[in-house]
C-alpha positions as CSV (number, residue, x, y, z in Angstrom):
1,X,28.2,-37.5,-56.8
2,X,25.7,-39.3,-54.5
3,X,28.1,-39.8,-51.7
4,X,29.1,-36.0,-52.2
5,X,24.9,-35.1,-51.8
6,X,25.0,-37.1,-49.3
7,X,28.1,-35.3,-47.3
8,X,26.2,-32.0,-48.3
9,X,22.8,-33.3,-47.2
10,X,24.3,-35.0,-43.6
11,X,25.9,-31.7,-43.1
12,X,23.1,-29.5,-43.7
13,X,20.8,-31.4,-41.7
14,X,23.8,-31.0,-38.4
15,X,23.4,-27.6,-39.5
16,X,20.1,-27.3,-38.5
17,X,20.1,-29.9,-35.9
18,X,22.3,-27.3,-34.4
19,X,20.9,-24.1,-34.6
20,X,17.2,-26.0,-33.7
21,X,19.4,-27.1,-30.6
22,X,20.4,-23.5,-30.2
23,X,16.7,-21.9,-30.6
24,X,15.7,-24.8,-28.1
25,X,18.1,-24.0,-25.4
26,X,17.3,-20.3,-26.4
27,X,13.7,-20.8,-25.7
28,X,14.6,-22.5,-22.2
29,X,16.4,-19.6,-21.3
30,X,13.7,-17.1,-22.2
31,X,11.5,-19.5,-20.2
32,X,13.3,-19.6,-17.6
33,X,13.4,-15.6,-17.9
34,X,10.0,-15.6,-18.1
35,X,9.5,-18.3,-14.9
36,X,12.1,-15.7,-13.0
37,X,10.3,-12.3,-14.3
38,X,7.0,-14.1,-12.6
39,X,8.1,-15.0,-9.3
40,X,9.9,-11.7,-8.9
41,X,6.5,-9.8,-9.9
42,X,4.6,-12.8,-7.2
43,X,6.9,-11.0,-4.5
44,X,6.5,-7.4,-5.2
45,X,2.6,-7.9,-5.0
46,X,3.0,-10.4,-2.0
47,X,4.8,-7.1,-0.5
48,X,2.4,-4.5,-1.9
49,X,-0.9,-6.5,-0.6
50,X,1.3,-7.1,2.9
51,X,2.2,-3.2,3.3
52,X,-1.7,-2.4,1.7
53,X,-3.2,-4.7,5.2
54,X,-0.3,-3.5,7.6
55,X,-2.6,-0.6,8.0
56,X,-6.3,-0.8,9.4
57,X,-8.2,1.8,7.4
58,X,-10.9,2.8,9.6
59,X,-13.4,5.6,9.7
60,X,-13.9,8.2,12.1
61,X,-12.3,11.2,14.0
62,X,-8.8,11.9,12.7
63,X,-5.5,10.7,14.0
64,X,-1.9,12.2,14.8
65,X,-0.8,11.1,11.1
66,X,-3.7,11.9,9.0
67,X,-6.9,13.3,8.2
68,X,-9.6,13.9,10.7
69,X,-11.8,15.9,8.7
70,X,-11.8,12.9,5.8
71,X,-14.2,10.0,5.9
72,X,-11.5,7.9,6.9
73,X,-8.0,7.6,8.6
74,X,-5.2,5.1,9.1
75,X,-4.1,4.0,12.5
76,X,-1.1,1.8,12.0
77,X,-1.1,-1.6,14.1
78,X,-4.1,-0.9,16.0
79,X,-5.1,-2.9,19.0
80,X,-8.2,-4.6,19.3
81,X,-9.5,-1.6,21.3
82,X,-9.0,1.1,18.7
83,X,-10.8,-0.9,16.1
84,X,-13.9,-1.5,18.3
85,X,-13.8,1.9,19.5
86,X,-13.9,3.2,15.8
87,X,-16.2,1.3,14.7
88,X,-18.8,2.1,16.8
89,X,-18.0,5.5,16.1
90,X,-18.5,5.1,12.6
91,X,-22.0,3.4,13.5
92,X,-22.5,6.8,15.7
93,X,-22.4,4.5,19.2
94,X,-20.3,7.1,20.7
95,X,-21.1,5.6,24.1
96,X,-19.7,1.9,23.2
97,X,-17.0,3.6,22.0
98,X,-16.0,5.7,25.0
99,X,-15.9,1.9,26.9
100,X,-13.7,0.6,24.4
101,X,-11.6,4.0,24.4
102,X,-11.3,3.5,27.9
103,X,-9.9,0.3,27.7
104,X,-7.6,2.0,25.4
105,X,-6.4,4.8,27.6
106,X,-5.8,2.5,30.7
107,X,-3.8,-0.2,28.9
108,X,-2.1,2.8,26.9
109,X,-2.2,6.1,28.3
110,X,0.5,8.1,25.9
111,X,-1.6,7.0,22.8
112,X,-2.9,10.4,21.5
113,X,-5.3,8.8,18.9
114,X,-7.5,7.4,21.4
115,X,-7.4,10.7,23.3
116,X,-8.7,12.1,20.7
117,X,-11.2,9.4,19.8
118,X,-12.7,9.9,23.3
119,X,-13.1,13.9,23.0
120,X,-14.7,13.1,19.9
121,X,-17.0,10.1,21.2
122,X,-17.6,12.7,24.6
123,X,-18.2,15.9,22.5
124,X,-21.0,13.9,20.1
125,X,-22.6,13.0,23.2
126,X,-22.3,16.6,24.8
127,X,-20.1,15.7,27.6
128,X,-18.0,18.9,26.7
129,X,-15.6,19.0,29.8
130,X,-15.1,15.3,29.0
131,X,-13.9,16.4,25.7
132,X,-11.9,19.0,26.4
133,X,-9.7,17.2,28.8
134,X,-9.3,14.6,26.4
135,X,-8.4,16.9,23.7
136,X,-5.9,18.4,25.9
137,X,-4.6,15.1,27.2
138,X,-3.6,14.2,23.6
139,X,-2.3,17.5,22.8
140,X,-0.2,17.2,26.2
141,X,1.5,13.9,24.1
142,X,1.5,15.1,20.8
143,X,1.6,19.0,20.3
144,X,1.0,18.8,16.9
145,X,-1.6,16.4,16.7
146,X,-3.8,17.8,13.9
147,X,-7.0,15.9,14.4
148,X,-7.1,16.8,18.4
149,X,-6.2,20.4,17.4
150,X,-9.0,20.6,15.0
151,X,-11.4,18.7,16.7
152,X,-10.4,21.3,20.1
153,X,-10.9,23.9,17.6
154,X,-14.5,22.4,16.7
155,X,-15.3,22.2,20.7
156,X,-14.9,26.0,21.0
157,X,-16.9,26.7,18.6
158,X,-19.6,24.3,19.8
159,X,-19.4,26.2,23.3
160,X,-19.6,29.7,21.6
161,X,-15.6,30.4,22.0
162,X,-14.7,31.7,18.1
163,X,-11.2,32.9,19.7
164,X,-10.3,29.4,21.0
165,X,-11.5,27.6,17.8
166,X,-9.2,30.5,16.2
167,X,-6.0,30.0,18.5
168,X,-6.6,26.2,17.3
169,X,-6.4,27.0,13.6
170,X,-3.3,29.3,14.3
171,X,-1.4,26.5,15.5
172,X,-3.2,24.0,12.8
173,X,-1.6,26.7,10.2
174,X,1.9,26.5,12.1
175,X,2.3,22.5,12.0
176,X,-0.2,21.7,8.7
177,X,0.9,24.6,6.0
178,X,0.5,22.9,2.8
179,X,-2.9,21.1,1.7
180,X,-3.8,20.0,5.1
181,X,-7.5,18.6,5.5
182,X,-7.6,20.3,9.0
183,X,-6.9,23.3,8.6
184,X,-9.9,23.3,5.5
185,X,-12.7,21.7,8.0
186,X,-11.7,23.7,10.9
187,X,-11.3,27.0,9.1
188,X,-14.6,26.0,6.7
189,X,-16.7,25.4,10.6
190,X,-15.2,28.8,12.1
191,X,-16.9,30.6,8.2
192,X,-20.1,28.7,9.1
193,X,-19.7,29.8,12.7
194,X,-19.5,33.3,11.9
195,X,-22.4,33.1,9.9
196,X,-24.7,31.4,11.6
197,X,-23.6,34.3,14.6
């Protein structure tokens, strides 16, 4: 009888020598899992926070992609330039900036933004022909940029033209339908426009 307890006891205790042998290598597993799950979610926010600082955000006067109108705008890979530029117009240095916008415009004359930048910088500091070439310099490259059309558009009404600053929002309409920042602030400055006059 003892030697039979003892079969049942040697047996039982394989038994669960065997399933704890099975729960460890199950646990290993789920760790490994686990150790897998971690480094995968490592990555994706490696490549979120590496997309997030691809783009500069900056502040100022509206690019081809994005809002001019807002506080701030996005200007993908920007030189060293650009990013002086616009920050000295955020600190309202529109005349630093012009120097660094015309930096910009030398090294690369088809970039719209800084066009635009430079009407902007030129039309703060009431140099409106400078600003309207500019405008129409980056509207010669990029017909539908929105933050040179409104910002054209924002010109004419500074010089007392309500049909050009209309003709702007027209073709605002035609290229920003849906939501679009520029069409608001140029349409909300031709209401304030009409009346102030």
């Amino acid at each position: 009888m003892n030697r039979q307890m003892t079969g049942r006891s040697d047996s039982i205790n394989h038994g669960i020598r065997a399933a704890g042998s099975q729960a460890t290598s199950a646990m290993r597993e789920a760790d490994a899992i686990q150790a897998r799950m971690q480094r995968l979610m490592f990555g994706a926010l490696a490549v979120l926070a590496l997309m997030l600082f691809a783009t500069t955000t900056v502040l100022a006067a509206g690019t081809e992609t994005t809002t001019s109108s807002s506080t701030s705008y996005t200007v993908s890979n920007p030189t060293k330039a650009m990013r002086k530029a616009t920050a000295l117009i955020n600190a309202e240095d529109y005349r630093a900036a012009l120097v660094h916008l015309e930096t910009e415009v030398a090294a690369n004359p088809k970039n719209a933004d800084a066009w635009n930048l430079t009407g902007f910088a030129a039309r703060k500091l009431g140099d409106y022909g400078r600003s309207e070439t500019a405008y129409d310099t980056a509207l010669t490259i990029n017909p539908k940029h929105a933050g040179a059309l409104e910002y054209k558009g924002e010109l004419y009404l500074t010089l007392g033209n309500l049909e050009g600053a209309q003709t702007m929002l027209a073709r605002l309409k035609d290229i920003c339908a849906f939501n679009c920042n520029e069409v608001k602030a140029l349409n909300k400055a031709i209401n304030l426009y009409k009346q102030a006059n």
